[in-house]
Structures are given as C-alpha cells and as structure tokens.
N, C-alpha and C positions, 0 to 999 in steps of 0.2 A: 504494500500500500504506500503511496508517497505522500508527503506533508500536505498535511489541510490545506496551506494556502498554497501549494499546485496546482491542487487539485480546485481551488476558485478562482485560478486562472487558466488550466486548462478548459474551465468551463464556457468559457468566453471567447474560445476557439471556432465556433460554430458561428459566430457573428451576431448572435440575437441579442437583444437586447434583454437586460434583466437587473431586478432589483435585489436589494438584499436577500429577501424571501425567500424569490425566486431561485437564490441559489442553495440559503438552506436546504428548501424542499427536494434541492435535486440531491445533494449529498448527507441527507440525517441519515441514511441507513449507515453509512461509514462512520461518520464522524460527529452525530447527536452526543454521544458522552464525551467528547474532548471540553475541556477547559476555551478554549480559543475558539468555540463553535458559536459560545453567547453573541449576542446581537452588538454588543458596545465594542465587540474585538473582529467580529464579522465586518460592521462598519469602517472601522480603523485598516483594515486589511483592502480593504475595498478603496478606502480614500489613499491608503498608499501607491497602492497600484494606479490610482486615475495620476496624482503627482510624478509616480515614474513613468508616464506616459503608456502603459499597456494597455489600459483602459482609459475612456472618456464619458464624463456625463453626457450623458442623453436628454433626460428629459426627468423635471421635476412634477409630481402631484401629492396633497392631499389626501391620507387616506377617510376612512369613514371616521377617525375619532382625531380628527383635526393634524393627524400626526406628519410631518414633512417623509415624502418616501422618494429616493433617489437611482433614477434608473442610469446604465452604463451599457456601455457597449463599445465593444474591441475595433480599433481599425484593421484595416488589413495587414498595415505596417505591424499595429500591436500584435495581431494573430500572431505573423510571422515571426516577430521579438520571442515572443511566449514559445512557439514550436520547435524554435530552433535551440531555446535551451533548457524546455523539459520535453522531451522524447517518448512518444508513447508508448 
C-alpha cells in the first residue's frame, strides 16, 4: 500500500475534479483509520499540493450547513508531475 497522501494525488490523475469528500469516499476503505485521514489534515494535504502546483482550485460552493467546500482538479502538466514520480 503506499502513503495516504499518494495515494490523494494519485487520485487526481484521472483529471476530474473533486473535493475533499470526494476523495475520502474514494479511499476510506484503505485509509479511514489512519490518523492523517481527518478532514483538518485531508484539507492541509490538499492545500499543499494546490501551493506545489499539482493540483488547482477549481471551483468554490457552499454546502447545505453554510460550510465553504473547495473543489481541485489536476492539470495535465500536474497529472504528469504526479505520474512521473509515483508509479503505479
């Protein structure tokens, strides 16, 4: 298995766009009991990568309980960064 945050930026490979959630939901089966899997280190992980350019905001909304949710999505450039130095 490789580290949690590889593997949420391998996720990001596909091009689609996705929010914090979104990536939970795709990785709790691996990684729901990790420590770094909480939402306040999932975010941090996520803001780091949009600063090291792998990822980019996309697009800000709202959710139903007023809370700010922030969508990302990889350029092609970022895909490439990401594939070429973790390996599937």
């Amino acid at each position: 298995m490789r580290p949690l945050f590889f593997s949420v930026l391998k996720y990001f490979t596909d091009g689609k766009e996705a929010c914090r959630a979104d990536v939970q939901d795709a990785l709790r089966a691996q990684y729901g009991n990790f420590k770094a899997f909480k939402d306040h280190a999932m975010d941090e992980a996520l803001m780091t990568a949009c600063s090291n350019g792998l990822i980019d905001e996309s697009r800000y909304e709202l959710d139903k309980d007023g809370k700010l949710v922030i969508y990302y999505k990889a350029s092609q450039e970022g895909i490439d960064t990401i594939n070429n130095y973790i390996k599937d």
